[in-house]
KEMI-158682 format. One line per field, with one value per residue: residue in three letters; x, y, z of N, C-alpha, C, CB in turn. Coordinates in steps of 0.2 Angstrom, whole numbers. Glycine has a CB too. Layout:
<sites>
residuo: c(ALA ...)
n.c1: c(X ...)
n.c2: c(Y ...)
n.c3: c(Z ...)
ca.c1: c(X ...)
ca.c2: c(Y ...)
ca.c3: c(Z ...)
c.c1: c(X ...)
c.c2: c(Y ...)
c.c3: c(Z ...)
cb.c1: c(X ...)
cb.c2: c(Y ...)
cb.c3: c(Z ...)
</sites>
This chain:
<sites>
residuo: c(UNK UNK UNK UNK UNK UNK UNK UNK UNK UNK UNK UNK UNK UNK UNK UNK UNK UNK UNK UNK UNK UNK UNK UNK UNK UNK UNK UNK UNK UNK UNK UNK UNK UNK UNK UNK UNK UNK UNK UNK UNK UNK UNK UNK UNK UNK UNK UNK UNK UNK UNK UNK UNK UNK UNK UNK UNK UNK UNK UNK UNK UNK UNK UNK UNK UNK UNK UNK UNK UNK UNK UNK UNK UNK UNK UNK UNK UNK UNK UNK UNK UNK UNK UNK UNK UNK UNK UNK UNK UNK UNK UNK UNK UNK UNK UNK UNK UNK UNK UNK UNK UNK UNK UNK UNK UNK UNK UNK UNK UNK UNK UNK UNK UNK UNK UNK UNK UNK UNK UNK UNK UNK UNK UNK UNK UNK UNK UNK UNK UNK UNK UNK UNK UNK UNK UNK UNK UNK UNK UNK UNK UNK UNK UNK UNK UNK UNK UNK UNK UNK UNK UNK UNK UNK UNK UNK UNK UNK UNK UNK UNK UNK UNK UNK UNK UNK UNK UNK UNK UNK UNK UNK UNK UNK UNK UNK UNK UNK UNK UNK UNK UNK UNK UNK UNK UNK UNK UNK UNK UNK UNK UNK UNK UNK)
n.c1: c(11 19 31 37 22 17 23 17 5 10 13 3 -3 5 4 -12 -6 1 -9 -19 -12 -17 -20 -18 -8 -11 -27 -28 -29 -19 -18 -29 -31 -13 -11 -21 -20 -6 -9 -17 -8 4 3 2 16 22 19 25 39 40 39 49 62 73 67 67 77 74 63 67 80 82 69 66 76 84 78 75 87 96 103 97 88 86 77 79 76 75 75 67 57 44 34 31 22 14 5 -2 -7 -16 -25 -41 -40 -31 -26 -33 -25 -16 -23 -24 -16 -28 -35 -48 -54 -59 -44 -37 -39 -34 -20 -18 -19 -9 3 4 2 16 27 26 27 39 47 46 52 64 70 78 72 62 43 28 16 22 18 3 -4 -3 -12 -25 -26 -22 -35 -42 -39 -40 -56 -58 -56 -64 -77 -77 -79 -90 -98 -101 -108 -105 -91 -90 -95 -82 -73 -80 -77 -64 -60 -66 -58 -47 -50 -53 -41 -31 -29 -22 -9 -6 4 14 19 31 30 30 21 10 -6 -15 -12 -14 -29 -31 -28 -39)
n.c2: c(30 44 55 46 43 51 49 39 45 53 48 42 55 57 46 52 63 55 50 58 68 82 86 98 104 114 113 105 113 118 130 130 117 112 120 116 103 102 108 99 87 91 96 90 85 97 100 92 93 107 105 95 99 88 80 80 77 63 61 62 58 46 39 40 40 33 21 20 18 10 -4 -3 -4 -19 -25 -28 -34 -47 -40 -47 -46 -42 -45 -60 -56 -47 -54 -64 -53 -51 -61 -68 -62 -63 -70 -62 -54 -58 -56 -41 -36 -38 -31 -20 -8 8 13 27 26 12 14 24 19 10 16 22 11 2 14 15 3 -1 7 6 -8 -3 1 0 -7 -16 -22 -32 -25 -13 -9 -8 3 0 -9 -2 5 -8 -13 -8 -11 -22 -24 -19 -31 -38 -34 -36 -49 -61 -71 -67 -71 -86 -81 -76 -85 -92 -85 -84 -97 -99 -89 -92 -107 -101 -92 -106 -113 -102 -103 -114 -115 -104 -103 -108 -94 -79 -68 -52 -49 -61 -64 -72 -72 -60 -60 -70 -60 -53)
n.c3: c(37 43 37 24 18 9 -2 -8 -14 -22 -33 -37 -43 -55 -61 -63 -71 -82 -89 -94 -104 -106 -94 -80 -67 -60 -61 -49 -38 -30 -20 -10 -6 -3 9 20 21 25 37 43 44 48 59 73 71 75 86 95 90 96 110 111 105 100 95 79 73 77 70 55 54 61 60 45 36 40 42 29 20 29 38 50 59 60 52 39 22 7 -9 -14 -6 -5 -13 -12 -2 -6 -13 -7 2 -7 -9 -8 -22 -30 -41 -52 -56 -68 -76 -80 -92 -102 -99 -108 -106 -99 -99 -96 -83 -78 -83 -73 -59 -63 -64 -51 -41 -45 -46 -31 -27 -30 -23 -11 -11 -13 -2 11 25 28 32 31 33 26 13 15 10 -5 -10 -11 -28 -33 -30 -35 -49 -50 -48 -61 -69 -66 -67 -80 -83 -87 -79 -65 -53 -51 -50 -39 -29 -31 -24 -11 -6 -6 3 15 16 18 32 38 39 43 57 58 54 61 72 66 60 59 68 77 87 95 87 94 107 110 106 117 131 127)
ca.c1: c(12 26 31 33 16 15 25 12 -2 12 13 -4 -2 9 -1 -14 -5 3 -16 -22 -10 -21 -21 -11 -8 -17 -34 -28 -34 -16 -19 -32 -26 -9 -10 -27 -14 -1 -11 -19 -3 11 2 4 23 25 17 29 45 39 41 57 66 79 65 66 81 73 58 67 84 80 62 65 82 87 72 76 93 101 94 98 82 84 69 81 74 78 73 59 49 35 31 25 16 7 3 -3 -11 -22 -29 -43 -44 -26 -27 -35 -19 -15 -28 -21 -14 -32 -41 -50 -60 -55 -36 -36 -39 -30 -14 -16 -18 -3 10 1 4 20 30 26 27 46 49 46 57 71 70 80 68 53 37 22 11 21 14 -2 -9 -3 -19 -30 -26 -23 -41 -45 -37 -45 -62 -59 -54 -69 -82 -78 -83 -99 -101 -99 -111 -98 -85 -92 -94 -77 -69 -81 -75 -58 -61 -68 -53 -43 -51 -51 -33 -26 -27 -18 -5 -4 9 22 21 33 27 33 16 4 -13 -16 -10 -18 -35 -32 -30 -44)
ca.c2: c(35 47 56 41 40 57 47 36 50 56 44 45 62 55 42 56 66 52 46 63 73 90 88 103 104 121 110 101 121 117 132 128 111 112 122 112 94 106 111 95 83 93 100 84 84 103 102 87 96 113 101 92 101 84 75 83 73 57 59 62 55 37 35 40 41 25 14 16 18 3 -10 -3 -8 -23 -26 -29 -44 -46 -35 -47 -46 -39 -49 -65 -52 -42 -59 -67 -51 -50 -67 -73 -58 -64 -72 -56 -51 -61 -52 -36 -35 -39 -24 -14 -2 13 12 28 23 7 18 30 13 5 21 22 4 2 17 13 -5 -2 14 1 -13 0 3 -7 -10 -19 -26 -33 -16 -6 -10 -9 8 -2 -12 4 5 -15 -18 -4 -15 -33 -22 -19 -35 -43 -32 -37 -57 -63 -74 -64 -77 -90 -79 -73 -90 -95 -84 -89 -104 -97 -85 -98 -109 -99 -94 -114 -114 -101 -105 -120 -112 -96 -103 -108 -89 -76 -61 -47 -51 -66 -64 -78 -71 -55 -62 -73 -55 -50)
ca.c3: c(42 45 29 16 14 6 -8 -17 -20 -28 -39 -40 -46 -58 -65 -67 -77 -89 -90 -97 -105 -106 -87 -77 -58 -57 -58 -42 -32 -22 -15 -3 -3 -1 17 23 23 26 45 48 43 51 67 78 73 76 94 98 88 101 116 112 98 97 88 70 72 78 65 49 54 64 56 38 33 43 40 20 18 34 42 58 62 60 47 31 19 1 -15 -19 -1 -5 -20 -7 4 -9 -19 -3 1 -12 -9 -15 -29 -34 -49 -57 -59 -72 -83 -81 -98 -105 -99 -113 -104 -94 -100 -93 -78 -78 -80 -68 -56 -63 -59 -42 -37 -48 -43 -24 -26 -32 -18 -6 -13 -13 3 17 29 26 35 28 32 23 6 12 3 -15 -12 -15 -33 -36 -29 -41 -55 -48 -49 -69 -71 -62 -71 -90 -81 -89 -73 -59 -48 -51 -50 -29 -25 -29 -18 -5 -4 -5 10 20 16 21 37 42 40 48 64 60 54 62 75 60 57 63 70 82 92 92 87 99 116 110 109 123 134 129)
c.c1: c(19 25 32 25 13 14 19 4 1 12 8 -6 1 6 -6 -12 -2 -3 -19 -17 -10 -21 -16 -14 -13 -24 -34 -32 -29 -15 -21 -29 -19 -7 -16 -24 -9 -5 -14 -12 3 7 4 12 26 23 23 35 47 43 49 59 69 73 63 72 81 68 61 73 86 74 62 70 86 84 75 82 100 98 99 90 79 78 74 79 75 73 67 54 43 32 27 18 12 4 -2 -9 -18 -27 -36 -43 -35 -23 -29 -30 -15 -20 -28 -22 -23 -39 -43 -54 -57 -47 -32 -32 -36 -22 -12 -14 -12 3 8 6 14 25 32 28 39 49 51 50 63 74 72 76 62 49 31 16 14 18 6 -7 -7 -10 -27 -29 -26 -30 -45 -45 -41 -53 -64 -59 -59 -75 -83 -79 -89 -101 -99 -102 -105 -92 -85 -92 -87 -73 -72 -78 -67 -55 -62 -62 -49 -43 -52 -44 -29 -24 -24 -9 -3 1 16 23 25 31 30 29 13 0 -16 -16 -14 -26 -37 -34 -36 -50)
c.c2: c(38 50 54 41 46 54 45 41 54 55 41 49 61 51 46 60 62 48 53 70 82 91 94 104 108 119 108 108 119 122 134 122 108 114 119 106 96 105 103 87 86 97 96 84 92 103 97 89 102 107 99 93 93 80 76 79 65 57 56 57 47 36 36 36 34 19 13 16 13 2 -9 -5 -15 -27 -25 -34 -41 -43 -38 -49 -45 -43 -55 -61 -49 -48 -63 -62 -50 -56 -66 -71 -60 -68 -67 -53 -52 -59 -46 -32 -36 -35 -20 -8 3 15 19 29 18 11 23 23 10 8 21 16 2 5 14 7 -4 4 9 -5 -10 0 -3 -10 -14 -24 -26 -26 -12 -5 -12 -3 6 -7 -8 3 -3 -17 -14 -7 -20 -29 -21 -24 -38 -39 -33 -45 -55 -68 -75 -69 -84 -88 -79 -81 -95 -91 -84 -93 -101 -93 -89 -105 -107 -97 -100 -116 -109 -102 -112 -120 -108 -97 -103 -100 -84 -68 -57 -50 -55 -63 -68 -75 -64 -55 -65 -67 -53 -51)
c.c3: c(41 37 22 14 11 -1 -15 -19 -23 -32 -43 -46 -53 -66 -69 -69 -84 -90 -93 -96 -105 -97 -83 -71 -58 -56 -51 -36 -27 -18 -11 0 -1 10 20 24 25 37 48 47 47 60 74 78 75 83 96 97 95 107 119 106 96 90 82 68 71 70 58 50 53 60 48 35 34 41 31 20 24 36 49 63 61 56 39 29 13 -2 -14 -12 0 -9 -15 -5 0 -13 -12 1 -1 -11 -8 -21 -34 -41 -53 -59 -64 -79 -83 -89 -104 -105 -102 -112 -99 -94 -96 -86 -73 -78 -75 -59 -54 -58 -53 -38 -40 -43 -35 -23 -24 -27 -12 -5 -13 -5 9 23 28 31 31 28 29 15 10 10 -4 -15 -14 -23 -38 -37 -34 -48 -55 -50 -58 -72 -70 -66 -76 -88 -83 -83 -65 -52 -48 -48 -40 -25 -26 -23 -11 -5 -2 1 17 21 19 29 40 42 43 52 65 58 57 67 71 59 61 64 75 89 91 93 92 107 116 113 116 131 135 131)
cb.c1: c(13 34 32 34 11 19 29 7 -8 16 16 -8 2 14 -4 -16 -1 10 -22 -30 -11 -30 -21 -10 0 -18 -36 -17 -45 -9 -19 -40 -26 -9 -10 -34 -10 0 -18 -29 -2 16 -7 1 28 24 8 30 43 28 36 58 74 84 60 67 84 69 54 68 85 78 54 64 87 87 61 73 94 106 92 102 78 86 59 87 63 80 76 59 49 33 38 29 19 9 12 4 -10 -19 -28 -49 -47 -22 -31 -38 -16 -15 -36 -15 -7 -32 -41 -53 -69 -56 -35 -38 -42 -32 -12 -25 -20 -1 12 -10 -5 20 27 21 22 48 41 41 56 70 64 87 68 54 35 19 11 29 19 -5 -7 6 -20 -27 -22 -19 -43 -42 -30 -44 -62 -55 -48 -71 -82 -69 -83 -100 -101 -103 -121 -97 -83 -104 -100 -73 -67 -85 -76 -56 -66 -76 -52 -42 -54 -56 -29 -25 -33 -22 -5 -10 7 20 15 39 21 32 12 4 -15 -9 0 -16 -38 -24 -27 -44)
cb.c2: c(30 42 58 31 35 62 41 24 55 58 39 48 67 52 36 57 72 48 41 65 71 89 82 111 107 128 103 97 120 113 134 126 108 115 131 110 89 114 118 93 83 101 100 75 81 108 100 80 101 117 95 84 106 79 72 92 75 55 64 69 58 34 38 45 48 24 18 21 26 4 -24 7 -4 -23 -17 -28 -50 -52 -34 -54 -42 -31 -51 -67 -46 -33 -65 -69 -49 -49 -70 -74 -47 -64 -76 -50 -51 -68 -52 -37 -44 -43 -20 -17 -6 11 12 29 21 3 20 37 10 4 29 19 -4 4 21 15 -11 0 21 0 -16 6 7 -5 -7 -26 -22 -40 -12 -3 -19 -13 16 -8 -15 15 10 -20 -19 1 -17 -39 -16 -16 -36 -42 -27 -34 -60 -69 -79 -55 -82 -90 -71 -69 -94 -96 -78 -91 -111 -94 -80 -102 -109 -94 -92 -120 -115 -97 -104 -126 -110 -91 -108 -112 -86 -77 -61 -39 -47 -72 -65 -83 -71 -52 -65 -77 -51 -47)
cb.c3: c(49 46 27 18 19 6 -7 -15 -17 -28 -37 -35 -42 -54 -60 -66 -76 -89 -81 -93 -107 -110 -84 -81 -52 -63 -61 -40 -29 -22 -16 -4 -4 -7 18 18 16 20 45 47 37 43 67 76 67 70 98 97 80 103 114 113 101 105 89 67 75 86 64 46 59 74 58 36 36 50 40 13 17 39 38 58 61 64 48 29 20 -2 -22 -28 1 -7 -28 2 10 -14 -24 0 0 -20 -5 -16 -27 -31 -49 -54 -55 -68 -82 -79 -99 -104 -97 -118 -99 -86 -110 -95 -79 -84 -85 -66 -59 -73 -61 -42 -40 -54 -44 -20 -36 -41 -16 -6 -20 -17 3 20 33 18 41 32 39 22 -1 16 2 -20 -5 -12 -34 -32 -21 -43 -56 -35 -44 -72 -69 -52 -71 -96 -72 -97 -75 -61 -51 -57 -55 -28 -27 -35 -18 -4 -12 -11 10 16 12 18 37 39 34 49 70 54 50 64 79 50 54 61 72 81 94 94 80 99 119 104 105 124 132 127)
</sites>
């Protein structure tokens, strides 16, 4: 949301060009698409900008500039934050990750992935505020990677019925846990509402 999240398909962009050398922006056609993301991405803030001038200050100022650079918002946690949350994320498929390094097929592929999720993974560690949602567009290209990783398996029935069990696992434990956990809002009182 906001304009961080322009970042990681830049880093997309990145990944695809150090995945295919020969490649040159002018394919991308950012002359349609450039002003098409341009009108429907900037339209909602330019009607609220019209309304109340001061908020080009709130947007860029307090939501960007502040979020990454002070924890004036009180959401600062240590460099290696994310690494629980996106390891914990990934669950059941995280262990795939551990076969990375062993990928022989689509290498392209696999590197356009890597800078994708890398880059943004490390944009996001840099940055002083952190919540568990903001790393969740590095799951697009991880679950890209766990999908390569799962395909070169000879025993893919095997493989489905472990993370069942592991999904199902997990589902019978959270709610035994989920009070230990700290949240802004409980999932609990929410459903209770409704």
């Amino acid at each position: 949301k906001g304009p961080p999240a322009i970042l990681p398909p830049l880093f997309a962009l990145a990944g695809l060009a150090w995945r295919n050398p020969e490649f040159k922006f002018c394919q991308l056609r950012l002359g349609l698409g450039v002003p098409v993301f341009l009108v429907i991405g900037l339209s909602w803030y330019l009607v609220m900008i019209a309304r109340q001038p001061d908020l080009w200050k709130y947007f860029l100022g307090r939501e960007v500039v502040e979020r990454a650079m002070s924890s004036a918002h009180g959401r600062n946690k240590p460099f290696w934050y994310f690494v629980p949350v996106m390891l914990l994320g990934l669950l059941p498929w995280t262990w795939a990750l551990g076969f990375l390094g062993k990928i022989r097929v689509r290498r392209d592929f696999v590197r356009l992935c890597a800078v994708w999720a890398g880059v943004s993974f490390l944009m996001f560690t840099l940055a002083k505020s952190k919540l568990p949602t903001y790393v969740t567009p590095l799951y697009v290209p991880l679950a890209a990677l766990i999908a390569v990783v799962v395909a070169q398996w000879r025993w893919p029935v095997v493989l489905v019925g472990m993370m069942v069990v592991l999904c199902l696992t997990g589902a019978l434990m959270f709610p035994r846990y989920e009070l230990r956990l700290q949240h802004q809002v409980s999932a609990r009182s929410l459903a209770e509402r409704i």
